[in-house]
C-alpha positions as a Markdown table, in Angstrom:
| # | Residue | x | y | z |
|---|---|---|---|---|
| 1 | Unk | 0.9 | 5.0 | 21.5 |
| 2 | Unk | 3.3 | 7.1 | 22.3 |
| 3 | Unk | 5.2 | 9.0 | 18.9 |
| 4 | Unk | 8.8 | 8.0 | 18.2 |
| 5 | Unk | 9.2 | 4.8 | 21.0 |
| 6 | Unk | 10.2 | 2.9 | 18.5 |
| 7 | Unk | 13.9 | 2.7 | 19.1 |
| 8 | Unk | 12.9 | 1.6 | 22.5 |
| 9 | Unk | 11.7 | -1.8 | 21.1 |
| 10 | Unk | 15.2 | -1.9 | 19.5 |
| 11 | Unk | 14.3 | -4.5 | 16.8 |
| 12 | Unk | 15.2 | -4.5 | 13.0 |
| 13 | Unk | 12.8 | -5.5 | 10.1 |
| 14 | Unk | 13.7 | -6.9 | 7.4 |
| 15 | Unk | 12.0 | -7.8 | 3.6 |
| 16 | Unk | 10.6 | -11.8 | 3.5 |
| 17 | Unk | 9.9 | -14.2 | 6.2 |
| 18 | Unk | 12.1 | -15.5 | 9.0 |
| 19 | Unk | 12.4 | -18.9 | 10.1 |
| 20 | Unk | 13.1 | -17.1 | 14.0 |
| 21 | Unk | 14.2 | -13.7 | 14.5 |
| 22 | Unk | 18.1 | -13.8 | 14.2 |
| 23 | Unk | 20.5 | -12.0 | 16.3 |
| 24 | Unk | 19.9 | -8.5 | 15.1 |
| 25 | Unk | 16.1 | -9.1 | 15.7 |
| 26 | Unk | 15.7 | -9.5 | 11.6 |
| 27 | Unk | 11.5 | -10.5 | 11.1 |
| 28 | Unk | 9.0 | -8.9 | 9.2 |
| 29 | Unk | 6.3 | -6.7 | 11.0 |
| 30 | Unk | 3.9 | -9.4 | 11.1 |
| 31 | Unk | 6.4 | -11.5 | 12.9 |
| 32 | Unk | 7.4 | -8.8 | 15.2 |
| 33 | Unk | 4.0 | -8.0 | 16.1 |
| 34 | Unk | 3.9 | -11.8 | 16.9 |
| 35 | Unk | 6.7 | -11.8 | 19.7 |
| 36 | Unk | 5.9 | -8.4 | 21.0 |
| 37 | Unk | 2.2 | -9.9 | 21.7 |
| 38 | Unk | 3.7 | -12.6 | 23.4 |
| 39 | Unk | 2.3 | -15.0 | 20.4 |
| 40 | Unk | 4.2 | -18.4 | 19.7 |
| 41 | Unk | 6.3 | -17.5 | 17.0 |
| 42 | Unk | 5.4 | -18.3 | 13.5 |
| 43 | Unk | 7.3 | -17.2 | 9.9 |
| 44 | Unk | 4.6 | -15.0 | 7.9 |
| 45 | Unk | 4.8 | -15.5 | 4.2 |
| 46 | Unk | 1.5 | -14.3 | 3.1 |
| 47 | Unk | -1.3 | -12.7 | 5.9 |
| 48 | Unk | -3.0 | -16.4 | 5.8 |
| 49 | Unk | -0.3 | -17.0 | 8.1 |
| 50 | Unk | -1.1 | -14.7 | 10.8 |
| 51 | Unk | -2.6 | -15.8 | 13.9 |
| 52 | Unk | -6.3 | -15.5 | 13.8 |
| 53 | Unk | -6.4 | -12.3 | 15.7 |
| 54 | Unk | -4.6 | -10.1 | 13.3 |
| 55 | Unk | -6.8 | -8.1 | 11.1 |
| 56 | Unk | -6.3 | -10.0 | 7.2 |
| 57 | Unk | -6.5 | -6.9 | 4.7 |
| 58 | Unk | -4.5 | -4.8 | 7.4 |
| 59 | Unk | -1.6 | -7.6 | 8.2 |
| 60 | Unk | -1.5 | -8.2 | 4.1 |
| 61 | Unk | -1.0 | -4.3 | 3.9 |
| 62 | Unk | 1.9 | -4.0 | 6.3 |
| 63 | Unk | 3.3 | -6.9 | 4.7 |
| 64 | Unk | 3.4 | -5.6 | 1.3 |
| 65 | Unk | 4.7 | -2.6 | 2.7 |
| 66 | Unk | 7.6 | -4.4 | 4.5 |
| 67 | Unk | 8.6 | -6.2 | 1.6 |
| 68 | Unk | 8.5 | -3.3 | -0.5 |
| 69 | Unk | 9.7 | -0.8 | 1.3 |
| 70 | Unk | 13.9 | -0.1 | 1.0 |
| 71 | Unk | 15.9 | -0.5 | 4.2 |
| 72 | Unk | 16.1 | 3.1 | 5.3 |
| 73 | Unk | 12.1 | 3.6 | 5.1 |
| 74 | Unk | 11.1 | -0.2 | 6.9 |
| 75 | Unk | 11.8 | 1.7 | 10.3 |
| 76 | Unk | 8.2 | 3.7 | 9.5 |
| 77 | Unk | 6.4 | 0.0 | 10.0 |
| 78 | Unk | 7.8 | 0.0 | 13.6 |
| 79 | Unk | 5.2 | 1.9 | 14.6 |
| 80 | Unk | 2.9 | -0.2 | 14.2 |
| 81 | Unk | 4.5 | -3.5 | 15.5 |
| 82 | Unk | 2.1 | -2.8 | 18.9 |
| 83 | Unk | -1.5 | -2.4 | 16.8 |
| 84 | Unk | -2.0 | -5.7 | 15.1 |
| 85 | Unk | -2.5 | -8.3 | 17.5 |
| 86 | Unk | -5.8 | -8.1 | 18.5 |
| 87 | Unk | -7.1 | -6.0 | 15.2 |
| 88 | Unk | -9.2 | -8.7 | 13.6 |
| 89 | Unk | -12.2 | -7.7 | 13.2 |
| 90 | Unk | -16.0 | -8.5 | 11.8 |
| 91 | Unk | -16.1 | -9.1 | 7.7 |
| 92 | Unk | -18.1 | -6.1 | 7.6 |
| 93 | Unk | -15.7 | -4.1 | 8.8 |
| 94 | Unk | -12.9 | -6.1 | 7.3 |
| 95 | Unk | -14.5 | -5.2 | 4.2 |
| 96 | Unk | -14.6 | -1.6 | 5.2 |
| 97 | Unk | -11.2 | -1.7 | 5.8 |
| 98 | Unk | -9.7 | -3.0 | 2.4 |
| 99 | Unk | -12.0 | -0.5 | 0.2 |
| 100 | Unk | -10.4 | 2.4 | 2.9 |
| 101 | Unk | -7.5 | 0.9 | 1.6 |
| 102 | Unk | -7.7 | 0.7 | -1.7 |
| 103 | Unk | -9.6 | 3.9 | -2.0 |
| 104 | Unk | -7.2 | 5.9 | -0.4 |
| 105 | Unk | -4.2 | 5.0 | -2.5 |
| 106 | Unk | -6.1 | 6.2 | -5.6 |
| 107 | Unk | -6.9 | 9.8 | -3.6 |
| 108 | Unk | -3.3 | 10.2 | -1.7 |
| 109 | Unk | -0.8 | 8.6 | -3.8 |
| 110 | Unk | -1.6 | 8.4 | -7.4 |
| 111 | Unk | -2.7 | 12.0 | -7.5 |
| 112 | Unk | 0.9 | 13.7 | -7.4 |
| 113 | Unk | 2.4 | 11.0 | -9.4 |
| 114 | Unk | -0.6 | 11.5 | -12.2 |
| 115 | Unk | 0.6 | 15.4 | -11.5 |
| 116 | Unk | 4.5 | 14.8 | -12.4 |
| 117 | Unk | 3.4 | 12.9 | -15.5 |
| 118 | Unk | 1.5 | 15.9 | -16.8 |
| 119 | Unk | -2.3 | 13.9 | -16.3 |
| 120 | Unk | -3.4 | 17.0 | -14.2 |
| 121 | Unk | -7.6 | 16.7 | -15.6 |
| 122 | Unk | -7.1 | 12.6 | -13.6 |
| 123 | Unk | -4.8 | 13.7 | -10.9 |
| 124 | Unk | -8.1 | 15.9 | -9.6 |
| 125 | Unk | -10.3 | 13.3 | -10.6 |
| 126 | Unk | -8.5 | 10.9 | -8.1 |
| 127 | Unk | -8.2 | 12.9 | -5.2 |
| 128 | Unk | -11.9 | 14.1 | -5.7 |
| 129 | Unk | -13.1 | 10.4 | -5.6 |
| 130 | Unk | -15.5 | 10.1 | -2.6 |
| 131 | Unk | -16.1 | 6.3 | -2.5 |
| 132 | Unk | -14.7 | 2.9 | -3.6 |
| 133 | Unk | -16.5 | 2.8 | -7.0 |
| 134 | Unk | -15.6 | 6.7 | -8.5 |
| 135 | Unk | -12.0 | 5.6 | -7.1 |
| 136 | Unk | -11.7 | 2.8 | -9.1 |
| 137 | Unk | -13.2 | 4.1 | -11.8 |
| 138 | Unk | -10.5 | 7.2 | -11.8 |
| 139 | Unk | -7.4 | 4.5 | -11.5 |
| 140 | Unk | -9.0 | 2.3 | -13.9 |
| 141 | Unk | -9.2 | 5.8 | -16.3 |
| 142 | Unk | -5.7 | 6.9 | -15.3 |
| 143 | Unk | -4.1 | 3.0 | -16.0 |
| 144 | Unk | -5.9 | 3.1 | -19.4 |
| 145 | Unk | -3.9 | 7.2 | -20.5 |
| 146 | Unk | -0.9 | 5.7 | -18.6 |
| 147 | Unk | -0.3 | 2.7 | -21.0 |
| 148 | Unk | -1.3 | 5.1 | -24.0 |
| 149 | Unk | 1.3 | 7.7 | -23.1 |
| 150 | Unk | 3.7 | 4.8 | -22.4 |
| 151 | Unk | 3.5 | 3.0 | -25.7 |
| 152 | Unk | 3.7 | 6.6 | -27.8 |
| 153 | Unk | 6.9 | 7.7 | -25.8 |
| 154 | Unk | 8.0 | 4.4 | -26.4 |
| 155 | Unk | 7.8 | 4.8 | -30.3 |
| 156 | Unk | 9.6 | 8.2 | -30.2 |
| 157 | Unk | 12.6 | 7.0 | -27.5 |
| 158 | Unk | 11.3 | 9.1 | -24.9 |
| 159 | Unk | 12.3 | 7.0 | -22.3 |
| 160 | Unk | 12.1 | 9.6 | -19.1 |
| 161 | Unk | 8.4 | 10.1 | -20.3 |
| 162 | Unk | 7.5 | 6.4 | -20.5 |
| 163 | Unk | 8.7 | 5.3 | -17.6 |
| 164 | Unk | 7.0 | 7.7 | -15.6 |
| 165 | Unk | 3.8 | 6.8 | -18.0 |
| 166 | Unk | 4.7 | 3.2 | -17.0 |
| 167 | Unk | 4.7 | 3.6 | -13.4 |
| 168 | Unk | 0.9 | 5.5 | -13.6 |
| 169 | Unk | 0.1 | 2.7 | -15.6 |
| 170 | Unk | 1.4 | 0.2 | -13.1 |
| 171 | Unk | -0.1 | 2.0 | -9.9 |
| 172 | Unk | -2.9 | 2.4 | -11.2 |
| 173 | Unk | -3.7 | -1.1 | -12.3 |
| 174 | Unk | -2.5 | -2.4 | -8.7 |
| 175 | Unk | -4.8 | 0.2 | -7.0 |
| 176 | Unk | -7.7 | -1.7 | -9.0 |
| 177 | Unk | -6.8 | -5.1 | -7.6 |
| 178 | Unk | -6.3 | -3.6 | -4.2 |
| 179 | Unk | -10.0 | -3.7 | -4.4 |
| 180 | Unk | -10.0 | -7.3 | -3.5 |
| 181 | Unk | -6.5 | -8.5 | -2.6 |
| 182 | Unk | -5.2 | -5.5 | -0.1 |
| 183 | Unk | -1.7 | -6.5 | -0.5 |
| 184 | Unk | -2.0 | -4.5 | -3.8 |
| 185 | Unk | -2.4 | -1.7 | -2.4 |
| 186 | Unk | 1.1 | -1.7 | -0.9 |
| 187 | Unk | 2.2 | -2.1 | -5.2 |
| 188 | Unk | 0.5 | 1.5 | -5.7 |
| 189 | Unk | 3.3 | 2.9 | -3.7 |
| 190 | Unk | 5.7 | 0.7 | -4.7 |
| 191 | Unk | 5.4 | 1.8 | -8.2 |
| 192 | Unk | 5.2 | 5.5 | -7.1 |
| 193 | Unk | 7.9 | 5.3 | -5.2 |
| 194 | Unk | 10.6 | 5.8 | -7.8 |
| 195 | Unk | 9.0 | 9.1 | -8.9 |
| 196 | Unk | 7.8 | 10.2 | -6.2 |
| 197 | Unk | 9.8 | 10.2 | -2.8 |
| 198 | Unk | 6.8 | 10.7 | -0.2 |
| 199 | Unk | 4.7 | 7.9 | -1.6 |
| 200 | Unk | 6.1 | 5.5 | 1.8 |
| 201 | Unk | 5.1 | 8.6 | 4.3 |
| 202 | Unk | 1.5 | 8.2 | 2.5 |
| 203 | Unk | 1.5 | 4.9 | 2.7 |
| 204 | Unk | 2.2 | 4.5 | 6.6 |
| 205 | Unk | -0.6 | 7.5 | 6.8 |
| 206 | Unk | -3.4 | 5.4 | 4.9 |
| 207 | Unk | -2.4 | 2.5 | 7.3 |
| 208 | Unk | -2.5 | 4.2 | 10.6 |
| 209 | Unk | -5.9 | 5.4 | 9.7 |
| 210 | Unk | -7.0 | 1.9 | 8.3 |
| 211 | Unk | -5.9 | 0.8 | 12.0 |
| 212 | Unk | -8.2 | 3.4 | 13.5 |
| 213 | Unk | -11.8 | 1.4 | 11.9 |
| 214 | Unk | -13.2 | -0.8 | 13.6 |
| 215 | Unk | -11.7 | -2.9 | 17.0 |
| 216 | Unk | -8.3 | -1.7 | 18.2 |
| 217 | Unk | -5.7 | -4.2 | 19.4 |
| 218 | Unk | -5.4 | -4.4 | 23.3 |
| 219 | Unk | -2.9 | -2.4 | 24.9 |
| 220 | Unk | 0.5 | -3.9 | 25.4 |
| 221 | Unk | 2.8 | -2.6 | 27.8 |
| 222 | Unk | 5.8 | -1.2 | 25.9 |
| 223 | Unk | 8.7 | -2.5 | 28.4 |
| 224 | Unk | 6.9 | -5.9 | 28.2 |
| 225 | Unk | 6.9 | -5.9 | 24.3 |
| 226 | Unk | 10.6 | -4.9 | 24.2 |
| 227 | Unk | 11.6 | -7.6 | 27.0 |
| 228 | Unk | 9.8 | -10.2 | 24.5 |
| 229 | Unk | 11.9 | -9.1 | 21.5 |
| 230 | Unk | 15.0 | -8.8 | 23.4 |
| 231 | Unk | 14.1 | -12.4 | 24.3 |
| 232 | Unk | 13.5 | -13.6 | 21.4 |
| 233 | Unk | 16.7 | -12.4 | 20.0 |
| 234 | Unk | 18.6 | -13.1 | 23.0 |
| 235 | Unk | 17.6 | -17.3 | 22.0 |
| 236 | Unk | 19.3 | -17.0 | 18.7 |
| 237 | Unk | 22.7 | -14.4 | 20.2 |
């Protein structure tokens, strides 16, 4: 694919489901990648309603990312509106893919946010986590000091300090969960977010690279996709 086409497709996304893409081509990226496939077009509310050819633990990624993600960051998703029809693949590797997911939150994202609220000893212990279970050990670890530090700065007013301990807490928990629901993952950098203004940029990262295991969705000419979506749009102008 080639880097920065996405203005080409010249389609907005937007947070939530759509009952058709509006005027100002306003879907999710599920729903996008739908209509650029050339799919019959369907609202997504939860990755259960993707056609069966889109990859579950990677649509339910992208679409926790869509929803969370504040208007001037969704753009990032549009670069991958091309890579999910087609990306189902076996429950192996479906598997593979959700603890890639959840595993790399804990080692990208929490990290620098453990680092900002002073957990230096976890922040290394995170980003040294070589598989699934050292991972989730480390976040489960870092949620347990998170809600500790939270609850003391609490009790003295130090409110900068407990939020920050709040959002470790919180990230950490949801990295745990993203274990077996891979929409959670998308609530580790949610939570970071706040505090920590790259967390979206390392979130698009870890999905690119949970797109590159396992089958690849077919090619689909870029003119082809954008005529759909113009389409599309063009029945609701």
């Amino acid at each position: 694919m080639t880097a920065g086409f996405e203005h080409i497709l010249n389609w907005r996304l937007l947070a939530g489901s759509h009952p058709f893409p509006g005027p100002d081509g306003g879907t999710c990226i599920n729903e996008a990648a739908i209509v650029a496939a050339g799919l019959p077009y369907r609202a997504i509310r939860a990755s259960a309603d993707c056609p069966p050819c889109f990859s579950r633990p990677l649509s339910a990624y992208a679409l926790g990312l869509n929803d969370a993600m504040p208007d001037a960051e969704r753009p990032r998703l549009m670069a991958f509106v091309l890579r999910l029809s087609g990306s189902a693949d076996t429950d192996e590797v479906e598997a593979e893919r959700t603890a890639f997911l959840a595993r790399e939150s804990v080692r990208r994202i929490l990290p620098p946010l453990l680092d900002r609220a002073g957990m230096a000893d976890l922040a290394a212990r995170c980003e040294a986590a070589s598989g699934l279970p050292a991972a989730l050990a480390a976040a489960r670890a870092a949620a347990w000091r998170g809600g500790n530090v939270a609850q003391g700065a609490s009790l003295r007013r130090a409110w900068l300090q407990g939020a920050l301990a709040s959002a470790v807490a919180r990230t950490a928990t949801a990295a745990v969960q993203a274990a077996g629901e891979p929409r959670a993952a998308a609530e580790v950098a949610e939570g970071a977010a706040p505090f920590l203004p790259e967390a979206w940029a390392l979130a698009a990262a870890i999905l690119d690279e949970a797109l590159r295991i396992g089958r690849q969705a077919p090619g689909i000419d870029l003119l082809r996709a954008r005529d759909r979506l113009d389409a599309a749009r063009a029945v609701r102008a």
